[in-house]
Residue, then its C-alpha position, 0 to 999 in steps of 0.5 A: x512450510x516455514x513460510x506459512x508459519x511465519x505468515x501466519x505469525x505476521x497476520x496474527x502481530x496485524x490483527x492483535x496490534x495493526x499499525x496505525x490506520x491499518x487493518x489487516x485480514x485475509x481476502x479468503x480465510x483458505x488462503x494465508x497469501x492473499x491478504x485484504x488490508x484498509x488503509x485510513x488516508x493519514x491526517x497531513x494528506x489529500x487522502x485523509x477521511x478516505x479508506x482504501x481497500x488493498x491487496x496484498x499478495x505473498x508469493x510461497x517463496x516468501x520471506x525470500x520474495x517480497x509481497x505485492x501490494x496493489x490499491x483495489x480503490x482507485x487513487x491519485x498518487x504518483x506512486x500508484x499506477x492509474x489503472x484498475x490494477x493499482x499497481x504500488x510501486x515501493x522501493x524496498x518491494x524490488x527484489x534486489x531490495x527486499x530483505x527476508x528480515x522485513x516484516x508485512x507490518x513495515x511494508x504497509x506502514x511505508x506504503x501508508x507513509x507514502x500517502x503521506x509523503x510520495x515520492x516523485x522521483x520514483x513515481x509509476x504515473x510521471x504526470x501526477x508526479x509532475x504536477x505534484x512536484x510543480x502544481x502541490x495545489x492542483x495536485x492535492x485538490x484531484x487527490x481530495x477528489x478522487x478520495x471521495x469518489x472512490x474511498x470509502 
């Protein structure tokens, strides 16, 4: 039962004062665990002028598990699978890494972060993180591309 009151603490802090390019609301207003968060593509990056839809999962055993995060809206990112699963892969999401003390607002303010700055070597798409590092230019302009096809 704590973890819904803190969720539910947490969803409330979101949606008074949301991070920068962030809105937060749940999937289903039922279901405190699965949240629906827009994502602004911040200024400095291939994504910018792109809103992304992304899902974010709390298990019942959180803050003691740490959330899912997923892009629903396909994106170019070396961080991001490339598939319709949009998997995120973030270091401080592993389980030997997560900490009950963080808090949903830190998870998305780095995952927006990584739009900004991905980070190649713990990349989950080993070709985008290949061509960013090697190709920025070529990179960048297939991420604009993908952004606006599939952002809104």
């Amino acid at each position: 039962m704590g973890s819904i009151k803190r969720i539910s603490k947490e969803l409330t802090e979101l949606t008074e004062s949301p991070p920068e390019g962030i809105t937060v609301e749940l999937a289903d207003e039922s279901n405190v665990y699965e949240w629906k968060v827009i994502m602004e593509g911040p200024e400095s990056s291939p994504y910018y002028n792109g809103k992304f839809l992304v899902k974010l999962s709390l298990p019942t055993e959180y803050p003691f598990k740490p959330p899912t995060v997923s892009f629903a809206t396909k994106i170019y990112h070396p961080n991001v699978t490339n598939d319709e699963k949009g998997s995120m892969c973030l270091g401080m999401l592993r389980a030997d890494e997560w900490k009950p003390s963080s808090k949903i607002a830190a998870v998305l303010q780095f995952a927006r972060q990584l739009l900004s700055e991905p980070m190649p070597d713990d990349a989950v798409e080993g070709r985008i993180a290949e061509q960013y590092k090697n190709d920025r230019g070529r990179y960048e302009e297939v991420a604009r591309e993908w952004t606006r096809k599939h952002a809104c």
